[in-house]
N, C-alpha and C positions, 0 to 999 in steps of 0.2 A: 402483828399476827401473820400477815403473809412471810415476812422473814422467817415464820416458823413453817412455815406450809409448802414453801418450793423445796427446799429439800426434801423431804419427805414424797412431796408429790415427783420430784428428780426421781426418787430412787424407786419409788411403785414403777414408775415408768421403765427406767434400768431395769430392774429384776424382771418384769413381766417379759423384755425383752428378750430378756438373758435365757431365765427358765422356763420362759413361756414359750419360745421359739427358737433361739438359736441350739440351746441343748437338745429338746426333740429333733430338730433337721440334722443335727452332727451325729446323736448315734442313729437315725435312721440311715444314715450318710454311709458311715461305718457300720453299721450290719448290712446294708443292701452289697457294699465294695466284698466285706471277709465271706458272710454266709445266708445270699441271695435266696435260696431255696427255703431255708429256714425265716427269714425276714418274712416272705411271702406265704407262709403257712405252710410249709412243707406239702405242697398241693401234687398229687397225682395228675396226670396230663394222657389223654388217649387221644388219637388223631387230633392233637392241638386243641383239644378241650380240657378242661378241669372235669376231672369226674369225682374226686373226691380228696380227701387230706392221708396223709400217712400216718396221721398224729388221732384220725377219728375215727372211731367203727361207723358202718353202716348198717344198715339192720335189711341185709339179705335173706329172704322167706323161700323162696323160691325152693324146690327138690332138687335142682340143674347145680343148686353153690352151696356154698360152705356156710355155717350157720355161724352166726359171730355168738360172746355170751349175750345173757340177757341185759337190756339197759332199763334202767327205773325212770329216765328224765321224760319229761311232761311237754306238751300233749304228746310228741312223737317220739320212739325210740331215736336214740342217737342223737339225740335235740340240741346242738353245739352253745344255743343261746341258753340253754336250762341244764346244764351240768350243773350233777349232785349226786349224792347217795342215796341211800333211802332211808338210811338213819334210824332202821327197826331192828330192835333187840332181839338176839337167839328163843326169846321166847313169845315173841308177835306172832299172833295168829295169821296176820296178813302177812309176816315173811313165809310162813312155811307152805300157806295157802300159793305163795308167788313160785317156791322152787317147786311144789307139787304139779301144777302147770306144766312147767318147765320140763320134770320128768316126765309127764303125762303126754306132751308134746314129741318129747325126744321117743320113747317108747312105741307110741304110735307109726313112727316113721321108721319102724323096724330096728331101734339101735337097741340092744341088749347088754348085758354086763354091768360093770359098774362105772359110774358117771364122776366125770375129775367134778370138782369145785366150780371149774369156771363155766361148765355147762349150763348149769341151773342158777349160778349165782351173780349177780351184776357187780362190777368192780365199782372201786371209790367213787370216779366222776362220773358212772354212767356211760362212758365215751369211751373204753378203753377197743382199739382198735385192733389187739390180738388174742389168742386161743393159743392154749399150751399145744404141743402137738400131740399129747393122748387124746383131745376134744375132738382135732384136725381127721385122728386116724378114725375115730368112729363112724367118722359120716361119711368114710371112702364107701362104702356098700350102699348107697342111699342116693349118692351123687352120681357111682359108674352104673346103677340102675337106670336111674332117670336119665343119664347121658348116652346109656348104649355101649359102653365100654368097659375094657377091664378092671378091676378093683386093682392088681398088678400095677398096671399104667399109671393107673391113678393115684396111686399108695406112692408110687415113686415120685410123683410131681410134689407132694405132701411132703414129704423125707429132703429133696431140694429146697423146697422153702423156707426150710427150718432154720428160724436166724438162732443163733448163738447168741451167747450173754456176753451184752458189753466188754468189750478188753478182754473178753476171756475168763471174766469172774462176775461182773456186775449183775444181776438179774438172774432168771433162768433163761431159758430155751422157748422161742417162742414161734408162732406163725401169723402174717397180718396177712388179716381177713381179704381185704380188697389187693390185694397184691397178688393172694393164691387165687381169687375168683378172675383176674385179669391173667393171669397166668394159665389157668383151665380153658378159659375164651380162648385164649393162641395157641396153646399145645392141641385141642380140640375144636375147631373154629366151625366143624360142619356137624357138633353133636350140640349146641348150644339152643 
């Protein structure tokens, strides 16, 4: 019996070895070496602090910043450990009660016209960390309010942050939220 048991029991050992440890250490190894920043969560860093990821919205309420879309994840918006959708059909009372909010929100805070998608609507994971930049341009009037400054100015900082689509085709045109609201902080550092 044991002649049948040590190998077996050799090779649990082996493998756990193998797969259990040395292959996690080697590409941890090899991602920390090619692409550190990403390894590490693509983490945001302000005075040598982590203020947030590039990879995750934060749920800025404030009049002073940029309102990211809405997030559906539980108990907090932007909730990294409860990424999800919300998985309610075009015809849920509870979805359209949530973008009615949304516009009820937006509305009050003086934005007028017509509202993109991503204003009222939460993306796939709840998490998505940018605004197209027609969501961006709306709320220059609301932000150079409460900041004391030109909508000009500010429209321009908007227009600068505007990332292009991967390679030049992949995605559309976009703006990440925590990037322009750190960007507003230093272009404006005494209207904050």
């Amino acid at each position: 019996m044991l002649h049948h048991l040590r190998p077996a029991f050799t090779l649990v050992l082996l493998m756990t070895a193998l797969t259990g440890l040395a292959y996690p250490y080697a590409v941890t190894g090899i991602a920390q070496a090619v692409m550190p920043a990403q390894a590490n969560g693509s983490t945001v860093l302000q005075d040598g602090k982590v203020v947030g990821s590039s990879l995750i919205g934060q749920n800025f309420t404030s009049d002073r910043y940029f309102w990211p879309r809405p997030s559906v994840t539980q108990p907090d918006a932007y909730n990294a450990s409860a990424s999800t959708g919300s998985n309610l059909g075009p015809t849920s009372k509870a979805l359209k009660d949530r973008v009615q909010a949304a516009v009820d929100r937006l509305r009050q805070s003086g934005v007028s016209g017509p509202l993109p998608a991503d204003a009222v609507t939460a993306s796939g994971s709840g998490l998505d960390p940018h605004i197209s930049p027609a969501f961006a341009r709306l709320q220059v009037s609301r932000i150079a309010k409460a900041r004391n400054i030109s909508d000009s100015d500010l429209a321009s900082l908007v227009e600068r942050s505007i990332e292009k689509p991967d390679f030049g085709f992949f995605g559309e045109e976009r703006v990440n939220v925590l990037a322009l609201n750190m960007a507003l902080d230093r272009t404006f550092p005494g209207k904050a």
